[in-house]
N, CA and C atoms of all chains as a GROMACS GRO file, in nm:
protein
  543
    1UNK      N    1  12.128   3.514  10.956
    1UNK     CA    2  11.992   3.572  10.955
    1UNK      C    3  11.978   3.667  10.836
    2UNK      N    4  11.877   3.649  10.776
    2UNK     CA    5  11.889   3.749  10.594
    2UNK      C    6  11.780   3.851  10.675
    3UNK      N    7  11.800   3.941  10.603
    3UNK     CA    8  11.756   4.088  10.585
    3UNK      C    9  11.593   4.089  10.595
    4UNK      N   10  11.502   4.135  10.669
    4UNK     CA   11  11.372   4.138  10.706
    4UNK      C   12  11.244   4.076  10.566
    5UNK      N   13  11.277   4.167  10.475
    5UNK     CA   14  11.200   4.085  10.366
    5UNK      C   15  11.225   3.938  10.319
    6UNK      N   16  11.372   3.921  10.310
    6UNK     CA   17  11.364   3.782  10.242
    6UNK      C   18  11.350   3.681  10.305
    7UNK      N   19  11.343   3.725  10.463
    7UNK     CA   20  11.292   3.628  10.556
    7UNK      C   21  11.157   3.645  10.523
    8UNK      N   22  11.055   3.719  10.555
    8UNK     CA   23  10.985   3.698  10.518
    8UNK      C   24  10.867   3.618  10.432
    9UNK      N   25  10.984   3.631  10.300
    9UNK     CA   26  10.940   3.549  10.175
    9UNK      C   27  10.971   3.409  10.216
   10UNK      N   28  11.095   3.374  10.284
   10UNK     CA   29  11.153   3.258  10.322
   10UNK      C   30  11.021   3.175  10.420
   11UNK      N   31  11.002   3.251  10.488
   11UNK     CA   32  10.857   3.168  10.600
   11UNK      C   33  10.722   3.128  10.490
   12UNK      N   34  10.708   3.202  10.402
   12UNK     CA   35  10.601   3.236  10.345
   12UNK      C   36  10.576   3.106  10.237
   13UNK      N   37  10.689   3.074  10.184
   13UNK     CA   38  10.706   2.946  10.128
   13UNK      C   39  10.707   2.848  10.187
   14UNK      N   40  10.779   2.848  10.341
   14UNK     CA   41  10.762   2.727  10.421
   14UNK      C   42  10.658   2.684  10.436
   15UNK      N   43  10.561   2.788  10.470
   15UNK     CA   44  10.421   2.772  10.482
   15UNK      C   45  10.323   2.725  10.344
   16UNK      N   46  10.345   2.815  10.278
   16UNK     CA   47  10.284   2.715  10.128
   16UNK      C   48  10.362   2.580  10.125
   17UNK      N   49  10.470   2.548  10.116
   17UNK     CA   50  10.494   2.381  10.144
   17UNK      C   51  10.420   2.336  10.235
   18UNK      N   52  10.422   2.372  10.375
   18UNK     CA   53  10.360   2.318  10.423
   18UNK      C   54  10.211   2.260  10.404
   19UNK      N   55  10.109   2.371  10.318
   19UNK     CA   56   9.969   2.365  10.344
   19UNK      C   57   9.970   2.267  10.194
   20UNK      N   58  10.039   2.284  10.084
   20UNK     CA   59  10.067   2.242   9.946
   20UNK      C   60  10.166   2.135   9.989
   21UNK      N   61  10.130   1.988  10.049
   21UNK     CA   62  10.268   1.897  10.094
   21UNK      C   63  10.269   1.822   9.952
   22UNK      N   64  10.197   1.834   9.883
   22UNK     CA   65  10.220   1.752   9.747
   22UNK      C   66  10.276   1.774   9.660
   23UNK      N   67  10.335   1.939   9.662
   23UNK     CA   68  10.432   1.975   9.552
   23UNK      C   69  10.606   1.934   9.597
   24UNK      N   70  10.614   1.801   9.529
   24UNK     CA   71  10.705   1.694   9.486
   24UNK      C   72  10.801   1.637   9.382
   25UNK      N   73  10.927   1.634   9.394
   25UNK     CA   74  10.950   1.623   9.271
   25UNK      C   75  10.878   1.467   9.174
   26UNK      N   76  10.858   1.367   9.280
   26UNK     CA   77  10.805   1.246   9.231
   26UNK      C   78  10.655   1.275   9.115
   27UNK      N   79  10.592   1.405   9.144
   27UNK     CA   80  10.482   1.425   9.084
   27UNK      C   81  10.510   1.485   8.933
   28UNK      N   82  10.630   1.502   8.911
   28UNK     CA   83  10.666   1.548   8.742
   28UNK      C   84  10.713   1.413   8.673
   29UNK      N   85  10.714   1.292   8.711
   29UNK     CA   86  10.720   1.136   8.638
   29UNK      C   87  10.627   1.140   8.574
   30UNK      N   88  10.492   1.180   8.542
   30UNK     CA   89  10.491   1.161   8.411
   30UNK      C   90  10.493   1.241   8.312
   31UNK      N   91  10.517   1.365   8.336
   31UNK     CA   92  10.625   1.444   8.242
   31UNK      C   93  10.686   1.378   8.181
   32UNK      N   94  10.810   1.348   8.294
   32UNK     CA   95  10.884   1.287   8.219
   32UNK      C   96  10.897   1.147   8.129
   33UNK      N   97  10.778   1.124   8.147
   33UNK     CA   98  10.742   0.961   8.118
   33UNK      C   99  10.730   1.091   7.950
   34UNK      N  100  10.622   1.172   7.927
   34UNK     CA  101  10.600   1.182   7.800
   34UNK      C  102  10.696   1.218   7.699
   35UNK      N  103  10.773   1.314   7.803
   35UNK     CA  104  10.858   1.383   7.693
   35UNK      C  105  10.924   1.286   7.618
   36UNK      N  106  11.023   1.201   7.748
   36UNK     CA  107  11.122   1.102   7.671
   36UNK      C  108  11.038   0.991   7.604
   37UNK      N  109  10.917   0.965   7.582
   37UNK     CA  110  10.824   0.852   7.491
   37UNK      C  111  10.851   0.988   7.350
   38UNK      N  112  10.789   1.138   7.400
   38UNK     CA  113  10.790   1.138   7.270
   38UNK      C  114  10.941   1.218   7.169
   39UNK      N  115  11.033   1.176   7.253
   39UNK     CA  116  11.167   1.218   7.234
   39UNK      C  117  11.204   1.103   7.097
   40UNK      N  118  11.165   0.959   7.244
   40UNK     CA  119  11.219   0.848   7.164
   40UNK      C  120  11.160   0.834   7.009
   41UNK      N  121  10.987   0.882   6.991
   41UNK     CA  122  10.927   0.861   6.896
   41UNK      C  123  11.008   0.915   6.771
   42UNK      N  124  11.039   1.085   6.796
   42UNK     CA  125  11.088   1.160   6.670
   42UNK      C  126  11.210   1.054   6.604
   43UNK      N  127  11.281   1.037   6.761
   43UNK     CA  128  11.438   0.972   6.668
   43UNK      C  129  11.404   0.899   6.610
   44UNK      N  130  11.318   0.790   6.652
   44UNK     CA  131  11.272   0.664   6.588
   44UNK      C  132  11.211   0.698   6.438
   45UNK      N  133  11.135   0.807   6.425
   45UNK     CA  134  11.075   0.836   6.297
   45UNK      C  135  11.179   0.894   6.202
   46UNK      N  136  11.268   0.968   6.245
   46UNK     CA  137  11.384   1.043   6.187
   46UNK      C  138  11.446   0.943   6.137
   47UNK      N  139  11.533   0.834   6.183
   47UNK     CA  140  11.638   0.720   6.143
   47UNK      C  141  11.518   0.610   6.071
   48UNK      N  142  11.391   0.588   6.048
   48UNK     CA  143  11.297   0.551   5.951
   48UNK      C  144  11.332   0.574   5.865
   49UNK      N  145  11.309   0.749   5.848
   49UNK     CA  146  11.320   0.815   5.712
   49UNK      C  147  11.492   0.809   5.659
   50UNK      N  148  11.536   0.803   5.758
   50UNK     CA  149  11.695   0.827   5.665
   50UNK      C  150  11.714   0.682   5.614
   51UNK      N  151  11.678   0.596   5.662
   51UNK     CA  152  11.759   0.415   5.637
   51UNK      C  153  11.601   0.354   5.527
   52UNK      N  154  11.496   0.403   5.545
   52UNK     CA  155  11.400   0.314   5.480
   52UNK      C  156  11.360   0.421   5.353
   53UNK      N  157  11.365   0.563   5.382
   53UNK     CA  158  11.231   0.587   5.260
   53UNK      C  159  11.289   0.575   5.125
   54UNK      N  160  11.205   0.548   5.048
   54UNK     CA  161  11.247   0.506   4.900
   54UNK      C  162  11.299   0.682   4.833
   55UNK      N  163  11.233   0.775   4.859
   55UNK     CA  164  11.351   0.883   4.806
   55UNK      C  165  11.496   0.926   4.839
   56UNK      N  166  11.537   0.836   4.994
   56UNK     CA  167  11.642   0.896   5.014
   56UNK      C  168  11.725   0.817   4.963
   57UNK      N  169  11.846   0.860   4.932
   57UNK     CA  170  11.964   0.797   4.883
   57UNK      C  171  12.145   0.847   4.906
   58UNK      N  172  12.154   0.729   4.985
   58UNK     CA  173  12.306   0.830   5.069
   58UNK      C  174  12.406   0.820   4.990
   59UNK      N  175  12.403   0.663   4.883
   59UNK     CA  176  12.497   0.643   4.786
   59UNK      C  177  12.472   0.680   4.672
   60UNK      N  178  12.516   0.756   4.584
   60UNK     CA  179  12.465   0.793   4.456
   60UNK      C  180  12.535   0.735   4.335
   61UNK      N  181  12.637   0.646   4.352
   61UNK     CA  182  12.667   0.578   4.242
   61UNK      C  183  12.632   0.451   4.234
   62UNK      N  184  12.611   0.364   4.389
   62UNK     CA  185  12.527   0.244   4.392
   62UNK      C  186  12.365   0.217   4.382
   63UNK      N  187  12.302   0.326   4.418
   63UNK     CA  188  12.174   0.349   4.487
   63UNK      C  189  12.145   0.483   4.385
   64UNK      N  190  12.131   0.489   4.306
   64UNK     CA  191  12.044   0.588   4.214
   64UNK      C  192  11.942   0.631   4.240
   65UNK      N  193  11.842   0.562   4.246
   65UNK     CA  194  11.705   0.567   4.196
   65UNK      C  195  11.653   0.449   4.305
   66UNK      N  196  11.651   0.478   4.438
   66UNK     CA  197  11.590   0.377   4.561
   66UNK      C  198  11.458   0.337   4.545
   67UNK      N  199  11.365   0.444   4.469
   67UNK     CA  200  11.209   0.425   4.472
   67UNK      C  201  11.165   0.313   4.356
   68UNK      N  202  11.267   0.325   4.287
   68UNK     CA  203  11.252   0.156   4.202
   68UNK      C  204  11.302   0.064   4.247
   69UNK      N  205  11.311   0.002   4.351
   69UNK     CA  206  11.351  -0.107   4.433
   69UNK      C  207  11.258  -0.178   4.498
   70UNK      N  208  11.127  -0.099   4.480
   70UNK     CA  209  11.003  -0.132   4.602
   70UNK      C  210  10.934  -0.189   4.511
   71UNK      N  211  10.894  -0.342   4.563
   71UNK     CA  212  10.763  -0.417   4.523
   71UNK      C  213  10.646  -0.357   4.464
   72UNK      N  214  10.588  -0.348   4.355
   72UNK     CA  215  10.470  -0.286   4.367
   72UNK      C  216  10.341  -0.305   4.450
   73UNK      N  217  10.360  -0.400   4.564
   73UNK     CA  218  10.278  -0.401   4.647
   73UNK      C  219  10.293  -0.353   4.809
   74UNK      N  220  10.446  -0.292   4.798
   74UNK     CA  221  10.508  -0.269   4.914
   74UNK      C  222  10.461  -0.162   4.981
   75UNK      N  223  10.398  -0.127   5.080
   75UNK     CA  224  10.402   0.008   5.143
   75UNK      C  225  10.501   0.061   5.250
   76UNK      N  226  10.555   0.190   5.240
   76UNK     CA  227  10.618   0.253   5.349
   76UNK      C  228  10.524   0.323   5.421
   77UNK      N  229  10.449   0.393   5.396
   77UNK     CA  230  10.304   0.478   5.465
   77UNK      C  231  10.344   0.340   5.565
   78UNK      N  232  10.297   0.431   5.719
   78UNK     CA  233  10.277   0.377   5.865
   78UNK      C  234  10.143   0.339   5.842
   79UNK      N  235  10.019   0.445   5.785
   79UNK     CA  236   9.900   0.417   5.825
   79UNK      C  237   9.875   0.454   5.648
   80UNK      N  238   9.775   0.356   5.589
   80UNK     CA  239   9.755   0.359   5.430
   80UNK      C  240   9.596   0.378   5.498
   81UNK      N  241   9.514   0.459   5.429
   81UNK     CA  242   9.348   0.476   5.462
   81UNK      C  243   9.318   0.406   5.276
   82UNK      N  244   9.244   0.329   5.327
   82UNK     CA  245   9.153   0.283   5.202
   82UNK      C  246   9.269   0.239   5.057
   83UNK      N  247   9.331   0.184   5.097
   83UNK     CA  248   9.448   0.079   5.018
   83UNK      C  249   9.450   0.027   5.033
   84UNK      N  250   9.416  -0.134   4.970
   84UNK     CA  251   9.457  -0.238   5.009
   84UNK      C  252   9.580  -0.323   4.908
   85UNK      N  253   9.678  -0.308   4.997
   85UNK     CA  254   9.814  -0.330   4.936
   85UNK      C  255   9.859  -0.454   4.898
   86UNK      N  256   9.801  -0.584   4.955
   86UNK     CA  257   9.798  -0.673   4.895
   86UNK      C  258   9.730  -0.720   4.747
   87UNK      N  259   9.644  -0.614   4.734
   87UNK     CA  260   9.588  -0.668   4.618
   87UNK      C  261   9.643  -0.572   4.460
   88UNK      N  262   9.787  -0.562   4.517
   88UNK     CA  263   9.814  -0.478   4.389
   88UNK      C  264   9.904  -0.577   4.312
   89UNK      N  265   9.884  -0.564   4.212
   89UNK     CA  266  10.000  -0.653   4.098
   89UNK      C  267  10.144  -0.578   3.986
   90UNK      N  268  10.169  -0.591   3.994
   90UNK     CA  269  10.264  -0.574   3.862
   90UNK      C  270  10.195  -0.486   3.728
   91UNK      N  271  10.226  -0.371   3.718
   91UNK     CA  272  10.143  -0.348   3.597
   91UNK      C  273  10.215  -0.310   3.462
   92UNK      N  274  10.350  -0.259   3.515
   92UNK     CA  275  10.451  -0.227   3.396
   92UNK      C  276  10.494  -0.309   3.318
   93UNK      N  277  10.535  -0.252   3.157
   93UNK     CA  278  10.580  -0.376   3.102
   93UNK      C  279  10.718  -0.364   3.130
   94UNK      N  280  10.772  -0.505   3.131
   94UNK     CA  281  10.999  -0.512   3.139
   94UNK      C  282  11.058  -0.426   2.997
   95UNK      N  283  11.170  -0.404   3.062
   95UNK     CA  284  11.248  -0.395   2.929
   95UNK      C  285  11.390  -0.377   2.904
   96UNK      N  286  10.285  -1.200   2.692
   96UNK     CA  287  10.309  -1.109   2.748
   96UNK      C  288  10.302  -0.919   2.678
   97UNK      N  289  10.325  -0.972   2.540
   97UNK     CA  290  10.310  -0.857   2.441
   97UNK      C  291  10.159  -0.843   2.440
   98UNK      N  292  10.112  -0.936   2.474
   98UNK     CA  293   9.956  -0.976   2.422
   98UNK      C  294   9.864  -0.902   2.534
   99UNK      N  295   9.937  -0.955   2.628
   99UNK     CA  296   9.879  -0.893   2.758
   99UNK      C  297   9.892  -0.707   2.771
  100UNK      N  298  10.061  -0.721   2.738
  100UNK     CA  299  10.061  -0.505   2.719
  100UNK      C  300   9.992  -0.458   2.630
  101UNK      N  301   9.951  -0.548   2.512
  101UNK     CA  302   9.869  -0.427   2.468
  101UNK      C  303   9.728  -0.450   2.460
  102UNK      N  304   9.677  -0.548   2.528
  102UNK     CA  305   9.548  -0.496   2.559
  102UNK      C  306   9.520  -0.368   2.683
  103UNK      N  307   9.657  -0.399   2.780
  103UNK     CA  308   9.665  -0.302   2.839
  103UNK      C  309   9.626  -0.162   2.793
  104UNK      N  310   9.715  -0.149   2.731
  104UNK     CA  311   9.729  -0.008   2.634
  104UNK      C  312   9.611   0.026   2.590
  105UNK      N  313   9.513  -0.093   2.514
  105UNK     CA  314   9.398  -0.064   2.478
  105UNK      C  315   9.309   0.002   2.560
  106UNK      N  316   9.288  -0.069   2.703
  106UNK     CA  317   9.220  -0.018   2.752
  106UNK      C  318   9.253   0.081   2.892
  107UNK      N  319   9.359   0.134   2.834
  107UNK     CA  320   9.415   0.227   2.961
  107UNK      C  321   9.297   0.277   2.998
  108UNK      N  322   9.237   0.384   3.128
  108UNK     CA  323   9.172   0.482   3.118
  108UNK      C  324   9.230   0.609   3.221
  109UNK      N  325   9.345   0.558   3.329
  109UNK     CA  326   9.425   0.642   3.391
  109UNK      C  327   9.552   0.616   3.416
  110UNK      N  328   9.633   0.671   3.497
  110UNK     CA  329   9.760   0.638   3.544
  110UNK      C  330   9.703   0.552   3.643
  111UNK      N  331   9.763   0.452   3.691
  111UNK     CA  332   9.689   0.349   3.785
  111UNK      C  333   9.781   0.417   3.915
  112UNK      N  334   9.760   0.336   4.039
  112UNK     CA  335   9.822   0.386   4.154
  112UNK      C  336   9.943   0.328   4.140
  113UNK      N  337  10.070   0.400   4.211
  113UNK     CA  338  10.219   0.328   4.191
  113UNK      C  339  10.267   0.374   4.321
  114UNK      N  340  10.309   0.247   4.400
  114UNK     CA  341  10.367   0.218   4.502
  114UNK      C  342  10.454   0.262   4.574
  115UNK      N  343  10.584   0.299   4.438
  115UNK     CA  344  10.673   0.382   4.456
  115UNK      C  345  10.671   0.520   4.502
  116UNK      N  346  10.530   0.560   4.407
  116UNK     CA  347  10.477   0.771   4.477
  116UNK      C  348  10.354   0.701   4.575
  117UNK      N  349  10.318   0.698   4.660
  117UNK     CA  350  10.225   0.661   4.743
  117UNK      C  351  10.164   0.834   4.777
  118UNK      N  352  10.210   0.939   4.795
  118UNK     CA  353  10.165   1.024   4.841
  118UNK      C  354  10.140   1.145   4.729
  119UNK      N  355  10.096   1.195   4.827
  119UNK     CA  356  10.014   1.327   4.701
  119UNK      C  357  10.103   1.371   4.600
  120UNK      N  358  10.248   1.402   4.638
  120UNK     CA  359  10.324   1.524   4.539
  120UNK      C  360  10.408   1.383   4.426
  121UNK      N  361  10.340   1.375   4.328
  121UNK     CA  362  10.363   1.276   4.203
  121UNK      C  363  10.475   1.330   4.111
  122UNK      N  364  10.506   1.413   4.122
  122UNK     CA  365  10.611   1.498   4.085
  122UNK      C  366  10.708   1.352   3.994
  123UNK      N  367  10.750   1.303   4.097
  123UNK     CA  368  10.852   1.192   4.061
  123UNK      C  369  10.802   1.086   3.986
  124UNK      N  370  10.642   1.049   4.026
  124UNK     CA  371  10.601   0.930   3.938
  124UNK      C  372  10.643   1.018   3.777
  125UNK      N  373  10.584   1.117   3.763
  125UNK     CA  374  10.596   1.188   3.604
  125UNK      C  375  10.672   1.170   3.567
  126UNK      N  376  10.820   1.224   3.606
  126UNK     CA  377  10.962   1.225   3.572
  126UNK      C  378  11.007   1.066   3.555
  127UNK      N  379  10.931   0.987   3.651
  127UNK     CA  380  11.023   0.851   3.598
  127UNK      C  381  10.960   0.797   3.523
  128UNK      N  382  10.801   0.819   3.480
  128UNK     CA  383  10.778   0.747   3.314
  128UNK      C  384  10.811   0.818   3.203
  129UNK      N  385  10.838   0.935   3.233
  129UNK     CA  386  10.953   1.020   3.117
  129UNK      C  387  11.027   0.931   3.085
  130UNK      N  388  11.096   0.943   3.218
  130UNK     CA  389  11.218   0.867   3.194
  130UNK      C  390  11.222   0.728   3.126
  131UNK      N  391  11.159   0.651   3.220
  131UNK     CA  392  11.110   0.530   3.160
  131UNK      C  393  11.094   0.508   3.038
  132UNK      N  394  10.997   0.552   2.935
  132UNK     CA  395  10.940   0.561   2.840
  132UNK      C  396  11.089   0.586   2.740
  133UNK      N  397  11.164   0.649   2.724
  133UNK     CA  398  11.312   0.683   2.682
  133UNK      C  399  11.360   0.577   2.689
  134UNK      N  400  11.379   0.484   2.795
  134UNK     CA  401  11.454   0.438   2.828
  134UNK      C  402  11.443   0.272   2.764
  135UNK      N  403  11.286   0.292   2.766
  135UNK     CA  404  11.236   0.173   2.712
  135UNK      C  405  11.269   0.158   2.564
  136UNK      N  406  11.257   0.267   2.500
  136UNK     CA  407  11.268   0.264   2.365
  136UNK      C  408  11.400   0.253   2.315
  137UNK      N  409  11.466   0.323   2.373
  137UNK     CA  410  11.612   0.345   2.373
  137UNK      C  411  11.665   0.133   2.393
  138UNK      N  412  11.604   0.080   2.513
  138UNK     CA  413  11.694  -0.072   2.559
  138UNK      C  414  11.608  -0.152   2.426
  139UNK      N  415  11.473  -0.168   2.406
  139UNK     CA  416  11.396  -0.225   2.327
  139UNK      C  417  11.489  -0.211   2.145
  140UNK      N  418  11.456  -0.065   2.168
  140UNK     CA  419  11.575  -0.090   1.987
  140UNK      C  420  11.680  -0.118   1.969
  141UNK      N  421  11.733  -0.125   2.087
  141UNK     CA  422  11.875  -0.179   2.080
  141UNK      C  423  11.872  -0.304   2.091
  142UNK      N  424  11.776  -0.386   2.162
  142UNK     CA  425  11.778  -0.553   2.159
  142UNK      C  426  11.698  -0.586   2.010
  143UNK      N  427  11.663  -0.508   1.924
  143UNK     CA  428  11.619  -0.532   1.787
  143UNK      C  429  11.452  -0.567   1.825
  144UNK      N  430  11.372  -0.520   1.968
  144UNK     CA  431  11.228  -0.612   1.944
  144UNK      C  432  11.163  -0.452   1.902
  145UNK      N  433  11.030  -0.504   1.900
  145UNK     CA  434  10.913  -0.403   1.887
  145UNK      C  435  10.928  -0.269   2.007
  146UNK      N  436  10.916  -0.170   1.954
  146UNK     CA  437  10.856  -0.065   2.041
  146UNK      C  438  10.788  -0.065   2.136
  147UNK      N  439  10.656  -0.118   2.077
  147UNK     CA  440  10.501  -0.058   2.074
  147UNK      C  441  10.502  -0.125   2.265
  148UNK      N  442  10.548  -0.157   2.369
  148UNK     CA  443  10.492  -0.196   2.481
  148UNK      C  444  10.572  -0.028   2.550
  149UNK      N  445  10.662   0.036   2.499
  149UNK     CA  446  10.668   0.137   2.567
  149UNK      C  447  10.604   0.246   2.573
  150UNK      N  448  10.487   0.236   2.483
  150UNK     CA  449  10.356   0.278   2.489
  150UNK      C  450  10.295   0.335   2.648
  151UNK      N  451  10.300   0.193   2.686
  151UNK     CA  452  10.178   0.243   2.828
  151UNK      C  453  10.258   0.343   2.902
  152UNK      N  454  10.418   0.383   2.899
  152UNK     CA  455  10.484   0.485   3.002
  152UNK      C  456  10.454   0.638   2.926
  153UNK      N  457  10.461   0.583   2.779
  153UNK     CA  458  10.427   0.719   2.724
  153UNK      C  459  10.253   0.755   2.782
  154UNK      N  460  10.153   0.715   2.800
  154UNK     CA  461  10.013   0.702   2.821
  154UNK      C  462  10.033   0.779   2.938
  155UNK      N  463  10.096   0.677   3.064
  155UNK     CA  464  10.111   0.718   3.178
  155UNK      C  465  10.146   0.838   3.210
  156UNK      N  466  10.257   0.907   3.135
  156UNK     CA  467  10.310   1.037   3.159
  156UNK      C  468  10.253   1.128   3.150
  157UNK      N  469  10.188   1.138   2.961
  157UNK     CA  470  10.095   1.219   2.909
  157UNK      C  471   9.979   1.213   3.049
  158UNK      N  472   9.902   1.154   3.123
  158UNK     CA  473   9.813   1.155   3.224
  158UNK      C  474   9.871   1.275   3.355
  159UNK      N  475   9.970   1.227   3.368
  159UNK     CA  476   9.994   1.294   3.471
  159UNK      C  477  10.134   1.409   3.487
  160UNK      N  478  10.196   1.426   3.355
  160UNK     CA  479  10.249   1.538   3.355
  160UNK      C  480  10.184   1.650   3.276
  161UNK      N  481  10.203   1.837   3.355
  161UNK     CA  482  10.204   1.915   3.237
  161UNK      C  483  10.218   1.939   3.123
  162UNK      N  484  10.213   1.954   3.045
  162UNK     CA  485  10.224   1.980   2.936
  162UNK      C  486  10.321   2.074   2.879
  163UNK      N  487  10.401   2.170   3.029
  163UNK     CA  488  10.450   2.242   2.928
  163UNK      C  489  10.579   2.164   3.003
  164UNK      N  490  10.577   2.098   3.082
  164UNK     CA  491  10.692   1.999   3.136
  164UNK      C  492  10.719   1.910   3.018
  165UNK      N  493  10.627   1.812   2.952
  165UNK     CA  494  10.639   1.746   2.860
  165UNK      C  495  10.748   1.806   2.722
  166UNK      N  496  10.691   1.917   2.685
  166UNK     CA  497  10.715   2.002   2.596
  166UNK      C  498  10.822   2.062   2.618
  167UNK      N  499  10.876   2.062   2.729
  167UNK     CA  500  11.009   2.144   2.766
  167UNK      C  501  11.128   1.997   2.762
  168UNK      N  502  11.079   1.948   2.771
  168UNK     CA  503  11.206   1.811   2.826
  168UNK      C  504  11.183   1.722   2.674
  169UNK      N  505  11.097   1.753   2.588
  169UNK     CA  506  11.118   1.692   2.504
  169UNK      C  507  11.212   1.796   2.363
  170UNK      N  508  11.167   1.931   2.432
  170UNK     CA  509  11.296   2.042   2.355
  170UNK      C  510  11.437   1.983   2.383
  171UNK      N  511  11.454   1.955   2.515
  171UNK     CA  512  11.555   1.930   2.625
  171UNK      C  513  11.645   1.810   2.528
  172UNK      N  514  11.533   1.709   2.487
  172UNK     CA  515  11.571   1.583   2.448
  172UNK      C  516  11.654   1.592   2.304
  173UNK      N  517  11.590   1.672   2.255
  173UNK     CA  518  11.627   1.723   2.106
  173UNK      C  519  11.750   1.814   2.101
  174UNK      N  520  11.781   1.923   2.189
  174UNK     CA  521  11.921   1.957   2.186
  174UNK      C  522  12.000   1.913   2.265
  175UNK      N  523  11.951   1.794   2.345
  175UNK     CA  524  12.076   1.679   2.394
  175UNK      C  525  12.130   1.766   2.524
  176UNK      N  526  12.035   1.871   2.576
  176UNK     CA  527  12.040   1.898   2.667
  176UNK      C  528  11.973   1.855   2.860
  177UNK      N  529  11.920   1.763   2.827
  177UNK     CA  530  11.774   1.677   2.893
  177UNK      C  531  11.890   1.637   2.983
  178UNK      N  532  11.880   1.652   3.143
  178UNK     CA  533  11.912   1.663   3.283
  178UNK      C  534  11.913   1.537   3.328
  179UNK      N  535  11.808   1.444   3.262
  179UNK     CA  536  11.823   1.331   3.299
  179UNK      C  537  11.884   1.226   3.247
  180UNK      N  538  11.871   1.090   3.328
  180UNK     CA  539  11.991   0.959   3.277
  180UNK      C  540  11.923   0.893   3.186
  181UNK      N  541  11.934   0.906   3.034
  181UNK     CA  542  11.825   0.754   2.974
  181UNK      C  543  11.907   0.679   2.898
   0.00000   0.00000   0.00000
């Protein structure tokens, strides 16, 4: 038997459970639905940038200069506004 | 193909868009038609042809680098001190 107050407090909660029967752990799923969607998103964007973007470069005696490797019609941008990337050509001269 | 760069050249009127800098900070497009442009002249006289198509990187640069960037890396170039690979 605990000490007069913390019984107290102890009933007092029973009773808010009781009148509150919906506070559940099943009711924080989609919490957790978001966090880990947007957990998965960062990693997913993070290991993008390390393996695809044309500035990074992990090898520096094979891989110099990565951003000259890309098509001139290639995009990395996820979302390009008002580009249309197919219609770009070649404009440099060789040498 | 010569025929084709230099009408290019003729009628440049900007740096066109490049694939490679897609985003705002161009920083790098500048530095690599520096570079470029060096580099061109530098492989071109050594295979014995014409210059004149490494033109459009020089165009390009002048567009979109400073001036006192230009002016500093071409000091750079002259005491064989220049940071970069050409």
């Amino acid at each position: 038997p605990l000490p007069v107050r913390k019984q107290q407090i102890y009933t007092d909660l029973q009773q808010l459970l009781l009148l509150h029967s919906k506070l559940k752990k099943e009711n924080l799923i989609p919490l957790f639905i978001f966090i880990s969607g947007g957990a998965t998103m960062s990693v997913l964007a993070l290991t993008r940038a390390a393996l695809k973007n044309p500035d990074v470069s992990w090898d520096h005696k094979n891989n110099p200069e990565p951003w000259n490797k890309m098509e001139p019609n290639q995009q990395y941008k996820l979302l390009a506004v008002n580009m249309d990337y197919s219609k770009l050509k070649k404009d440099r001269p060789d040498f | 193909m010569a025929e084709a760069v230099s009408d290019k050249i003729k009628n440049y009127k900007t740096a066109p868009f490049d694939a490679r800098f897609p985003n705002t900070n161009q920083t790098r497009n500048c530095f690599q038609n520096y570079l470029d442009f060096h580099r061109c002249n530098k492989a071109l006289s050594a295979k014995g042809q014409e210059v004149s198509p490494c033109e459009w990187y020089q165009k390009v640069y002048k567009s979109l680098c400073p001036m006192s960037w230009v002016s500093k890396w071409d000091e750079q170039i002259e005491n064989g001190s220049f940071p970069g690979k050409i």
